[in-house]
mmJSON file of the N, C-alpha and C atoms, coordinates in Angstrom:
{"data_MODEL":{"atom_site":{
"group_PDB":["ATOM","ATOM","ATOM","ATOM","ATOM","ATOM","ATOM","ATOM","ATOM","ATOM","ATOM","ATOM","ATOM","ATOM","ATOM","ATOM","ATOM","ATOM","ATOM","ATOM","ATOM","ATOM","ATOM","ATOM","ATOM","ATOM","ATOM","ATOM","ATOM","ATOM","ATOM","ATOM","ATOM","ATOM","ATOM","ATOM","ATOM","ATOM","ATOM","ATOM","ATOM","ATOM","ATOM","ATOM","ATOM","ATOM","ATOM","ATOM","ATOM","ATOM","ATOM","ATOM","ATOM","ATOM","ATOM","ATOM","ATOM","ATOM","ATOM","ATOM","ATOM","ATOM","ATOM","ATOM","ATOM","ATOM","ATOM","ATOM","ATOM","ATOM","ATOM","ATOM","ATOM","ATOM","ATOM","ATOM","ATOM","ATOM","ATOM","ATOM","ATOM","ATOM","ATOM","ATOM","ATOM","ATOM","ATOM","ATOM","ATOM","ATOM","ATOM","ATOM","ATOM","ATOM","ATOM","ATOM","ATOM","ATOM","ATOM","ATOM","ATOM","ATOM","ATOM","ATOM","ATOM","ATOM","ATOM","ATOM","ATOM","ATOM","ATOM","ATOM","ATOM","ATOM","ATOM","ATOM","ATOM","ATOM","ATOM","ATOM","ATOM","ATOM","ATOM","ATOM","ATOM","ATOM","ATOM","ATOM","ATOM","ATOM","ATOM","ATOM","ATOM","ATOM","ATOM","ATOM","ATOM","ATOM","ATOM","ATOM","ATOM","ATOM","ATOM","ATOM","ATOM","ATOM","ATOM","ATOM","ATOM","ATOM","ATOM","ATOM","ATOM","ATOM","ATOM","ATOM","ATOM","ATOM","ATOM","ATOM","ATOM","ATOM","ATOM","ATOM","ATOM","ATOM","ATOM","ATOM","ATOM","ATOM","ATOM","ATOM","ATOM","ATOM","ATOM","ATOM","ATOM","ATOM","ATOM","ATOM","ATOM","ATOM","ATOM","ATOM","ATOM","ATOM","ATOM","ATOM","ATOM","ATOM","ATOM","ATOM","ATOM","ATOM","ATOM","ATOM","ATOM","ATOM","ATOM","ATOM","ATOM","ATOM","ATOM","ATOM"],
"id":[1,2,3,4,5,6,7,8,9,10,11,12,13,14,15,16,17,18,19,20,21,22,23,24,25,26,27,28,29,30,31,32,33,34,35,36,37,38,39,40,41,42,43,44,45,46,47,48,49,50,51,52,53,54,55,56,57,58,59,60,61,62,63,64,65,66,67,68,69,70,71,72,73,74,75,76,77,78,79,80,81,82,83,84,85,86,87,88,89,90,91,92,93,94,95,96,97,98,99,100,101,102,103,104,105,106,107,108,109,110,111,112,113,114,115,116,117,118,119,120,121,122,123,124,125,126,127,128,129,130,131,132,133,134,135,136,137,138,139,140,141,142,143,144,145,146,147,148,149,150,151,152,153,154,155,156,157,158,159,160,161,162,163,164,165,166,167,168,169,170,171,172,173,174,175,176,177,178,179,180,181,182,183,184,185,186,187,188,189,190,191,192,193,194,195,196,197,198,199,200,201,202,203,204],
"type_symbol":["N","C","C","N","C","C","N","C","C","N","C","C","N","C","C","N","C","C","N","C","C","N","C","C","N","C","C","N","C","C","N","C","C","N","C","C","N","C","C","N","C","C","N","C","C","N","C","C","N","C","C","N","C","C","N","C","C","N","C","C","N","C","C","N","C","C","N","C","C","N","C","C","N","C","C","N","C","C","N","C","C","N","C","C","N","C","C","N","C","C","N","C","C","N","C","C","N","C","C","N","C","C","N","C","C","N","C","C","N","C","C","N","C","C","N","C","C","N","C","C","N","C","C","N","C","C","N","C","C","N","C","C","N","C","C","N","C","C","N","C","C","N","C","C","N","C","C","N","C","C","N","C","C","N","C","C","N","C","C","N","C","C","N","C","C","N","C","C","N","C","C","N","C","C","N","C","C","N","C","C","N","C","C","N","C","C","N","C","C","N","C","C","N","C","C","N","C","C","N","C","C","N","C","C"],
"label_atom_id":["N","CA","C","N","CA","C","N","CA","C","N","CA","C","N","CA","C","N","CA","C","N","CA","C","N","CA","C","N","CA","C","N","CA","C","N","CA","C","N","CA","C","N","CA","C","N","CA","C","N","CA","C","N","CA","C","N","CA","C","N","CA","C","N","CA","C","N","CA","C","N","CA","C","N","CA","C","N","CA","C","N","CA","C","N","CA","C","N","CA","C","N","CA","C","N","CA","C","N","CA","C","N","CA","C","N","CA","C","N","CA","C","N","CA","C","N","CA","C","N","CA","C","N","CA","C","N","CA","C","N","CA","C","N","CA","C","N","CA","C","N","CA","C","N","CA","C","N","CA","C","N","CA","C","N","CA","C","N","CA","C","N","CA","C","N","CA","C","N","CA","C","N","CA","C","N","CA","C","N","CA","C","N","CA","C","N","CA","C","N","CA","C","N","CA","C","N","CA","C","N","CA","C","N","CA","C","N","CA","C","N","CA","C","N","CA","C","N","CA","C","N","CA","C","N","CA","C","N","CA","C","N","CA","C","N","CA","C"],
"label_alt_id":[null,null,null,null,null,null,null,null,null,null,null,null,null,null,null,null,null,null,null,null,null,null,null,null,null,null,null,null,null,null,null,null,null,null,null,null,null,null,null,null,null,null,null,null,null,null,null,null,null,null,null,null,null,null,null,null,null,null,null,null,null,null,null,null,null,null,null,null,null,null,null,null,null,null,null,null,null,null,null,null,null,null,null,null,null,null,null,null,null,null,null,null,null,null,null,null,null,null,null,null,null,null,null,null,null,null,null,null,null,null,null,null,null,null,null,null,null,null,null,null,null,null,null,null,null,null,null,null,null,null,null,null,null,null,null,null,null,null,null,null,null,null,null,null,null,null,null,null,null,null,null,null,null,null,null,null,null,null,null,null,null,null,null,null,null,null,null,null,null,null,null,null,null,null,null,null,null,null,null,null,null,null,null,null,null,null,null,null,null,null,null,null,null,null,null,null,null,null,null,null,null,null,null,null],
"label_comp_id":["UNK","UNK","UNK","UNK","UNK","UNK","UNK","UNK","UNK","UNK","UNK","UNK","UNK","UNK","UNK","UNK","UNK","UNK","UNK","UNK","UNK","UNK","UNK","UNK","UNK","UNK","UNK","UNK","UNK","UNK","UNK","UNK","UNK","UNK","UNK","UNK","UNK","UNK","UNK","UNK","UNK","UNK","UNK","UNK","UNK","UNK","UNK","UNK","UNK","UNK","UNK","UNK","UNK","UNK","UNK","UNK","UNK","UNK","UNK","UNK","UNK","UNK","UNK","UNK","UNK","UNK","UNK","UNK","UNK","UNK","UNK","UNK","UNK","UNK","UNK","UNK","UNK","UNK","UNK","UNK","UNK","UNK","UNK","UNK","UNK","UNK","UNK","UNK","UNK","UNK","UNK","UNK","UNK","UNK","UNK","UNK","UNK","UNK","UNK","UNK","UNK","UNK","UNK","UNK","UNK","UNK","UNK","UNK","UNK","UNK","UNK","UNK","UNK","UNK","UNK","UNK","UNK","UNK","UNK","UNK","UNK","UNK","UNK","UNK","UNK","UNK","UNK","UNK","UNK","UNK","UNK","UNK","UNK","UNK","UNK","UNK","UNK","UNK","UNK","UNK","UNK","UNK","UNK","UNK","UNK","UNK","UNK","UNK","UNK","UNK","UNK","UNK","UNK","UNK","UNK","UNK","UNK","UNK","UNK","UNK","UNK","UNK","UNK","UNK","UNK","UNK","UNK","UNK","UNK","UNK","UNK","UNK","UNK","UNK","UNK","UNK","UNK","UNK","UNK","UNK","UNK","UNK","UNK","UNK","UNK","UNK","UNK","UNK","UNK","UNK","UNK","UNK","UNK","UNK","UNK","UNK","UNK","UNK","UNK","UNK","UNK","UNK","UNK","UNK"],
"label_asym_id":["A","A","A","A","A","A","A","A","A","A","A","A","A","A","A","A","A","A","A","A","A","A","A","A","A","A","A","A","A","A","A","A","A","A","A","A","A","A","A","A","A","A","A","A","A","A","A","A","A","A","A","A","A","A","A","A","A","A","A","A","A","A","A","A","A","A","A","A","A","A","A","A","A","A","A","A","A","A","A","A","A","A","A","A","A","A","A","A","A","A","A","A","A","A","A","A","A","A","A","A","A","A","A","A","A","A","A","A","A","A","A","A","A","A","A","A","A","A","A","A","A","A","A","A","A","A","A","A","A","A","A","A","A","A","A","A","A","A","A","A","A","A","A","A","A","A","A","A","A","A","A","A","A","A","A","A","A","A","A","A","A","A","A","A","A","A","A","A","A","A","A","A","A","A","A","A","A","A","A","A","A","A","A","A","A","A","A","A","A","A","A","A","A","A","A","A","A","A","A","A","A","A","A","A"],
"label_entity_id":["1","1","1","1","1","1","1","1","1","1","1","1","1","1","1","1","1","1","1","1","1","1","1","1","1","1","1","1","1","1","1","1","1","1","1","1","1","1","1","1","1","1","1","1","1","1","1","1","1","1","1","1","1","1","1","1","1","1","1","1","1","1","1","1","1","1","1","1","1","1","1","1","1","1","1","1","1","1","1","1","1","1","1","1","1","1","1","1","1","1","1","1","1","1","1","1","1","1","1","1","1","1","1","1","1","1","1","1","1","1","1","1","1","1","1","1","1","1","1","1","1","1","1","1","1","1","1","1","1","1","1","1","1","1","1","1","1","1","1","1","1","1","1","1","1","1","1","1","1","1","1","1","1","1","1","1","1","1","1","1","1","1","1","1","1","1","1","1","1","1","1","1","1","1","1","1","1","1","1","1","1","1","1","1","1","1","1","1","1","1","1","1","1","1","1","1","1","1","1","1","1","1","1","1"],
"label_seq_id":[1,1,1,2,2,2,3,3,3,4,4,4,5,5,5,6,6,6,7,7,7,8,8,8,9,9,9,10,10,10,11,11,11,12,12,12,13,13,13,14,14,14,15,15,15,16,16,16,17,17,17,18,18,18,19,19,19,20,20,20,21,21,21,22,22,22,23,23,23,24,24,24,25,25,25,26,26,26,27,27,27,28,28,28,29,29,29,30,30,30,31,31,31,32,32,32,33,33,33,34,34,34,35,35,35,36,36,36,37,37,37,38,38,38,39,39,39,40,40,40,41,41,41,42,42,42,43,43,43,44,44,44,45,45,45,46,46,46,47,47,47,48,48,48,49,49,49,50,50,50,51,51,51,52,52,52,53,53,53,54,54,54,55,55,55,56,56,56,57,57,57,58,58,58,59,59,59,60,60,60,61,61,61,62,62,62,63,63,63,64,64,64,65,65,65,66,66,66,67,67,67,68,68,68],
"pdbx_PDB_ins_code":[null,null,null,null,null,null,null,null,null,null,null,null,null,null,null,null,null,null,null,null,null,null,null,null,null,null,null,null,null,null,null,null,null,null,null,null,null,null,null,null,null,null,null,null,null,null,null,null,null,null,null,null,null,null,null,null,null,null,null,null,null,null,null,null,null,null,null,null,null,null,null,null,null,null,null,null,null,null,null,null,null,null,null,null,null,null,null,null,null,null,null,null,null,null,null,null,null,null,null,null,null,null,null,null,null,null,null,null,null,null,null,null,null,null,null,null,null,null,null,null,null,null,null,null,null,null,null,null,null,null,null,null,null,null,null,null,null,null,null,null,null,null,null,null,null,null,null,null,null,null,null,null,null,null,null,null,null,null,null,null,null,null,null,null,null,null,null,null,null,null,null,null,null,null,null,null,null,null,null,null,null,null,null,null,null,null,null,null,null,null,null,null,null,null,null,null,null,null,null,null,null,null,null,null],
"Cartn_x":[72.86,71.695,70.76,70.636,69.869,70.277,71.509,71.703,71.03,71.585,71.265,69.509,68.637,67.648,66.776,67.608,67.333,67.88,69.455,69.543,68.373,68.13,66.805,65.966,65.217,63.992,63.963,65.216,65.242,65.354,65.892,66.206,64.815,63.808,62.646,61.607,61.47,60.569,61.048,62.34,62.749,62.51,61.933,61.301,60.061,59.71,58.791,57.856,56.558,56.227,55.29,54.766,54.06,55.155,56.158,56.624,57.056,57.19,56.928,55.969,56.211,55.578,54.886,53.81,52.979,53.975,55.038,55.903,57.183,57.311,58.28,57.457,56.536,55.283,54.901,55.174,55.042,56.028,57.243,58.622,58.998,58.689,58.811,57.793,56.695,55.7,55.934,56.945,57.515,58.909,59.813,60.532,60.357,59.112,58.517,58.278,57.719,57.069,58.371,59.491,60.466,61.515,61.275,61.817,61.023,59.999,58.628,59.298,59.413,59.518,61.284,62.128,63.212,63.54,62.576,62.333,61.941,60.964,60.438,61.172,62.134,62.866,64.522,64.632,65.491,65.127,63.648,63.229,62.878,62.728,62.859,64.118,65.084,66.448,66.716,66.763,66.925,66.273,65.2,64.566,65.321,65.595,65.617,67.375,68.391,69.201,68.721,67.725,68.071,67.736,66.769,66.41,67.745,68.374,69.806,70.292,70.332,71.379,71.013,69.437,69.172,69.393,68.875,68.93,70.694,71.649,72.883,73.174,72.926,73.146,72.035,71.09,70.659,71.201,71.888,72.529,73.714,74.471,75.935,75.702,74.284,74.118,73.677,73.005,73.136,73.893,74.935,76.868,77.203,77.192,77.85,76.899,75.799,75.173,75.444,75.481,75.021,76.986,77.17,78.936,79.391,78.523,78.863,78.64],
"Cartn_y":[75.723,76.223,75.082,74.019,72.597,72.162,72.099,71.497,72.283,73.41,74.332,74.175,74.088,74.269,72.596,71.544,70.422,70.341,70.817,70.984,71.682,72.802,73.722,72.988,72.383,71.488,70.52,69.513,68.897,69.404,70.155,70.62,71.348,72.327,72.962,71.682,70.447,69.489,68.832,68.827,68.413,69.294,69.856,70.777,70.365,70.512,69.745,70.887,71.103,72.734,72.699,71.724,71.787,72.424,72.275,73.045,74.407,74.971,76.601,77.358,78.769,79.806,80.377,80.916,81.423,82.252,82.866,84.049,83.077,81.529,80.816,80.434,80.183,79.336,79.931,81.45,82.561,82.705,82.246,82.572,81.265,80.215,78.992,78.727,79.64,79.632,80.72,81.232,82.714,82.13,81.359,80.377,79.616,78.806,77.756,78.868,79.744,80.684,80.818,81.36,81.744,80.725,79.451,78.711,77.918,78.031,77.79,78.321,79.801,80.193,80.44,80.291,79.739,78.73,77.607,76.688,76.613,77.687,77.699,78.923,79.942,80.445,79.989,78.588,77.78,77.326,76.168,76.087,76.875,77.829,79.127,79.607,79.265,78.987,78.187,77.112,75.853,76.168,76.336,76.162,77.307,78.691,79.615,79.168,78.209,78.235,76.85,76.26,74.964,76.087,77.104,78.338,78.715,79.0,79.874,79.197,77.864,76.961,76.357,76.508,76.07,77.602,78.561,79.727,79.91,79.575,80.087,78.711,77.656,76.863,77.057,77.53,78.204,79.516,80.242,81.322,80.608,79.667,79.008,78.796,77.651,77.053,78.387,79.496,80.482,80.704,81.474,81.933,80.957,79.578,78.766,78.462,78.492,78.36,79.516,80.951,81.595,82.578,81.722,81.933,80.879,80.081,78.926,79.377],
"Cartn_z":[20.243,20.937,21.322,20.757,20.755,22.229,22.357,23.844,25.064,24.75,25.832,25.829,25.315,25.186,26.139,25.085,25.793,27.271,27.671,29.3,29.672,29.766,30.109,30.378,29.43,29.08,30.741,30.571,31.967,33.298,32.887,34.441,34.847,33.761,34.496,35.079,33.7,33.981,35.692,35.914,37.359,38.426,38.175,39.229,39.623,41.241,41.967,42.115,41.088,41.089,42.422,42.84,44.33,45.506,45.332,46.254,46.167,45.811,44.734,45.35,45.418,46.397,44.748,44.82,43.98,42.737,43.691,42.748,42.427,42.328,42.069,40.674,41.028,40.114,38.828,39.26,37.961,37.229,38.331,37.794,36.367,37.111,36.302,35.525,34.739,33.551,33.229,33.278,32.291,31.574,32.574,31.978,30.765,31.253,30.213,28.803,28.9,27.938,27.185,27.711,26.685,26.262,27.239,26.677,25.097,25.007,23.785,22.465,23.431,21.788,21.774,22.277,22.151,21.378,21.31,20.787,18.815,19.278,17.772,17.338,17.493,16.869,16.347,16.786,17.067,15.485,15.263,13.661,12.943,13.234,11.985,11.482,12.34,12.272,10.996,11.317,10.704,9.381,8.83,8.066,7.662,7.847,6.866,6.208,7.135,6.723,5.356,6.084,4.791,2.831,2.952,2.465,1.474,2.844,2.056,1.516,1.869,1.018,-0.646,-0.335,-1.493,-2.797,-2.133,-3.125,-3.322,-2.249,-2.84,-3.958,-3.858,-4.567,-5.778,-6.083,-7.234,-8.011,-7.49,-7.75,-7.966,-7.682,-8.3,-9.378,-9.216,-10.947,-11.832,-11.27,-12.623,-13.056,-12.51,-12.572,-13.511,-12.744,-14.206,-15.131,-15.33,-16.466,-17.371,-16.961,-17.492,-17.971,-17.679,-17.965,-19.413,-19.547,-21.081,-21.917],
"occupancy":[1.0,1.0,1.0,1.0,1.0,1.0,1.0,1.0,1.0,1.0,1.0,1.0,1.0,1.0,1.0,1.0,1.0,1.0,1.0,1.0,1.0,1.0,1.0,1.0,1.0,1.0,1.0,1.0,1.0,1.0,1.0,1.0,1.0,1.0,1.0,1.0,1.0,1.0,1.0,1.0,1.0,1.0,1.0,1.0,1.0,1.0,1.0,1.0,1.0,1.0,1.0,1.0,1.0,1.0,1.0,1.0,1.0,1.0,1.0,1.0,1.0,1.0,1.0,1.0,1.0,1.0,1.0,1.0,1.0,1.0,1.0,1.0,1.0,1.0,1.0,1.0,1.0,1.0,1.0,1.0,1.0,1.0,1.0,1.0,1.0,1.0,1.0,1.0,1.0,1.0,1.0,1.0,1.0,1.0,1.0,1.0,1.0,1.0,1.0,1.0,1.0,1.0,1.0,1.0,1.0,1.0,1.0,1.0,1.0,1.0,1.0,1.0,1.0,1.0,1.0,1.0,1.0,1.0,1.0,1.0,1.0,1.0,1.0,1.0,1.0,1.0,1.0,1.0,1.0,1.0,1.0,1.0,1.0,1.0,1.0,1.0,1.0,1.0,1.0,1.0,1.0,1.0,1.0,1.0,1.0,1.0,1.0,1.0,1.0,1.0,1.0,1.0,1.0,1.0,1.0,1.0,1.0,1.0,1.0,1.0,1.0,1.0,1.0,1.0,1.0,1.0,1.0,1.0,1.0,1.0,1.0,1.0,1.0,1.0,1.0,1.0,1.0,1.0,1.0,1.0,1.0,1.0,1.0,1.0,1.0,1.0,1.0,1.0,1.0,1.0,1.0,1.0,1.0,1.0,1.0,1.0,1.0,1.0,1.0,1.0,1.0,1.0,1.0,1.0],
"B_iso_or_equiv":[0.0,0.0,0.0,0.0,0.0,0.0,0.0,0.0,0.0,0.0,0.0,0.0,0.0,0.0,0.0,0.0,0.0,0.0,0.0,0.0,0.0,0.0,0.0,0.0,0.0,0.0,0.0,0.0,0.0,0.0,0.0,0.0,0.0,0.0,0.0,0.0,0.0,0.0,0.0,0.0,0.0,0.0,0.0,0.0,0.0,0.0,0.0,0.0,0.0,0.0,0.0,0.0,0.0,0.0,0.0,0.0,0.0,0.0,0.0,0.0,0.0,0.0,0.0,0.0,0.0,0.0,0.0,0.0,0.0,0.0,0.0,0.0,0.0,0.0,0.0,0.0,0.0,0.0,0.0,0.0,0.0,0.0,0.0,0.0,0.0,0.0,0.0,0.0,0.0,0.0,0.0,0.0,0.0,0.0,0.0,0.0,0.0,0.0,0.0,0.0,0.0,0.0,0.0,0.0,0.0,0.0,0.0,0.0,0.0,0.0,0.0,0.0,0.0,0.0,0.0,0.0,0.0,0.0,0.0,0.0,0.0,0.0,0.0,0.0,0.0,0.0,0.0,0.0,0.0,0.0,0.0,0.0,0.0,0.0,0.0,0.0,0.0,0.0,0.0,0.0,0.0,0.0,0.0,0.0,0.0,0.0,0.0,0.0,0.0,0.0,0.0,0.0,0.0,0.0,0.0,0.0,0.0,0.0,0.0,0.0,0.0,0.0,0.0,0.0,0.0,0.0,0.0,0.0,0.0,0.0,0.0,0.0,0.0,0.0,0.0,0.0,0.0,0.0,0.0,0.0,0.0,0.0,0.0,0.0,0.0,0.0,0.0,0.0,0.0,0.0,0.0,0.0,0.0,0.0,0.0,0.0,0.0,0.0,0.0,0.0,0.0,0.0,0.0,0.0],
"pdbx_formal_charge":[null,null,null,null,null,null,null,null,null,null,null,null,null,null,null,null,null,null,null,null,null,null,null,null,null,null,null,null,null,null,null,null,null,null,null,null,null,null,null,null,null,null,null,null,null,null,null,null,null,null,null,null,null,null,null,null,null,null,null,null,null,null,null,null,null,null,null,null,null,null,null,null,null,null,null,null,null,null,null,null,null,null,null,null,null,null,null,null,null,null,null,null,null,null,null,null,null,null,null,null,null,null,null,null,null,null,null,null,null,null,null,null,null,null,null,null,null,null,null,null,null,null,null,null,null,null,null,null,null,null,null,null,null,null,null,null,null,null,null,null,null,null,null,null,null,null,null,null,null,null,null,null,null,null,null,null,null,null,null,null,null,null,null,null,null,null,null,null,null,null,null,null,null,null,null,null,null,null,null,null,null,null,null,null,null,null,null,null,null,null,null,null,null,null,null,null,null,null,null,null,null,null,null,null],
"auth_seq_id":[1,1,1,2,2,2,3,3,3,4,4,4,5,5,5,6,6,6,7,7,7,8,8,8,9,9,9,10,10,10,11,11,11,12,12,12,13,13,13,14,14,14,15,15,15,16,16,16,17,17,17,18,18,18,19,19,19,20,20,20,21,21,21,22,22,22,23,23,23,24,24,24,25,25,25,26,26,26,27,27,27,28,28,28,29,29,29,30,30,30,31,31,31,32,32,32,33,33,33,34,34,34,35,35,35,36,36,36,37,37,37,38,38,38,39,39,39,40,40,40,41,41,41,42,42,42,43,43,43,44,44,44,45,45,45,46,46,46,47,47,47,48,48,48,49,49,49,50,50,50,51,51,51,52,52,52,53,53,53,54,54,54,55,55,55,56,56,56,57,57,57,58,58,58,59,59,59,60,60,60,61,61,61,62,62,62,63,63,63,64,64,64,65,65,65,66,66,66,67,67,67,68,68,68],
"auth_comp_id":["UNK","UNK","UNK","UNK","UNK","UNK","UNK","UNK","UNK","UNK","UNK","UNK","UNK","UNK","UNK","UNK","UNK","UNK","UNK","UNK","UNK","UNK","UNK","UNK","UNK","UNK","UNK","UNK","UNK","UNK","UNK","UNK","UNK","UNK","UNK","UNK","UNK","UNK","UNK","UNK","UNK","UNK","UNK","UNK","UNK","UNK","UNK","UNK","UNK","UNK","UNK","UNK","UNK","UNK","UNK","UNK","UNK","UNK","UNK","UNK","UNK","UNK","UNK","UNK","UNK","UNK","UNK","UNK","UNK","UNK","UNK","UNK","UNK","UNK","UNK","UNK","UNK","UNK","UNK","UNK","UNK","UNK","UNK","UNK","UNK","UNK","UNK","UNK","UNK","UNK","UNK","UNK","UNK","UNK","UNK","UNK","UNK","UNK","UNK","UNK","UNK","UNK","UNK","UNK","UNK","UNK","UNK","UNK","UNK","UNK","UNK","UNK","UNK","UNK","UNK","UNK","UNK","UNK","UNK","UNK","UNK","UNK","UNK","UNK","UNK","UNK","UNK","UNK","UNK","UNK","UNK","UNK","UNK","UNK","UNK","UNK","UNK","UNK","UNK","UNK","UNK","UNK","UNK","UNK","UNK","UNK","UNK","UNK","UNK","UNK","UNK","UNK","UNK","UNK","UNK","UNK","UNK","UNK","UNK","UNK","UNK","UNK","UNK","UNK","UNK","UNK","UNK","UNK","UNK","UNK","UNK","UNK","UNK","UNK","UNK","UNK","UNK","UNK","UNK","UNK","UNK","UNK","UNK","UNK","UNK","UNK","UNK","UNK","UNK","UNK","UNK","UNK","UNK","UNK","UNK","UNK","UNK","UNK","UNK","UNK","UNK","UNK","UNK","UNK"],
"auth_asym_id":["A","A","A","A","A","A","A","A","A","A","A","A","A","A","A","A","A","A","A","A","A","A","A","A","A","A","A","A","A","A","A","A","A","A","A","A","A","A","A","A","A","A","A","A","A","A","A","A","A","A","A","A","A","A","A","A","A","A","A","A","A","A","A","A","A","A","A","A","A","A","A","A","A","A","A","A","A","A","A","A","A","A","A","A","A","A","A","A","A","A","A","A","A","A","A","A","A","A","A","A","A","A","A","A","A","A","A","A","A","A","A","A","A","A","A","A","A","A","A","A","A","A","A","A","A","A","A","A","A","A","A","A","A","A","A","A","A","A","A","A","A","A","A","A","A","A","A","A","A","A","A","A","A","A","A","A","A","A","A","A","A","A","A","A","A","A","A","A","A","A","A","A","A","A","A","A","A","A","A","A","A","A","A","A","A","A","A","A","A","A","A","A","A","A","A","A","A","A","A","A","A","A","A","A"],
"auth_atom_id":["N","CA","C","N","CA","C","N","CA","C","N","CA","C","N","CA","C","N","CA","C","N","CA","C","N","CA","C","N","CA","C","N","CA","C","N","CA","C","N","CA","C","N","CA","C","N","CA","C","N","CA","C","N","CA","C","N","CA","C","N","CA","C","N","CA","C","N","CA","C","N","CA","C","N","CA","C","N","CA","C","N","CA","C","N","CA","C","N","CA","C","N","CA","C","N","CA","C","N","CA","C","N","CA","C","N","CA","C","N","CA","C","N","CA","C","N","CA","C","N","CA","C","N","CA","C","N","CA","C","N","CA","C","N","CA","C","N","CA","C","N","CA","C","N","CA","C","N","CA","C","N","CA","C","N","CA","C","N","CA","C","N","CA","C","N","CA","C","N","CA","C","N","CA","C","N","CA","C","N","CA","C","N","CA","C","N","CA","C","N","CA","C","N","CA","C","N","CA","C","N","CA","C","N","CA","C","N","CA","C","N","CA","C","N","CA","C","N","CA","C","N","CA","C","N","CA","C","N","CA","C","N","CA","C","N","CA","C"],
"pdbx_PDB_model_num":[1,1,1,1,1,1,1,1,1,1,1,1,1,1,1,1,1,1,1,1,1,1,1,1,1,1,1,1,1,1,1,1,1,1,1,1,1,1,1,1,1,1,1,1,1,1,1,1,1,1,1,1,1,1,1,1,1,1,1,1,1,1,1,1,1,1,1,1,1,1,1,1,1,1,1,1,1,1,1,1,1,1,1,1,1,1,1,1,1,1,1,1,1,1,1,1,1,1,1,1,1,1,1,1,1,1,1,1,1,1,1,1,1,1,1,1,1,1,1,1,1,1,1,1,1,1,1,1,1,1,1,1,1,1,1,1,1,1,1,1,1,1,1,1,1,1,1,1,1,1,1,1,1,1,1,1,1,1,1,1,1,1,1,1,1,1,1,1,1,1,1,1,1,1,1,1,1,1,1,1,1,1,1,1,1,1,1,1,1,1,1,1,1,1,1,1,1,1,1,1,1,1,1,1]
}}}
């Protein structure tokens, strides 16, 4: 999803918004908008997996602790 997001990223910034009709202009800051939070649901991502990894790897060490 990182790539796709960074292609996105370039290709809107390469856009020449002076030349853009009012309803292009709306079109490409509704873009930007969901590309934002595309963005930040992208690190909520991330973070909830670094999350899982730590709780499943706390739940291993119980199992074997609690198996001795």
């Amino acid at each position: 999803m990182a790539d796709t997001i960074t292609e996105t990223v370039d290709l809107l910034y390469t856009i020449n918004q002076e030349d853009l009709t009012p309803d292009q202009q709306i079109a490409l800051g509704s873009a930007l908008t969901n590309l934002a939070q595309a963005e930040r649901l992208e690190q909520i991502h991330e973070r909830l997996r670094g999350i899982h990894q730590i709780l499943n790897a706390w739940a291993l060490k119980a199992t074997v602790d609690g198996g001795r």
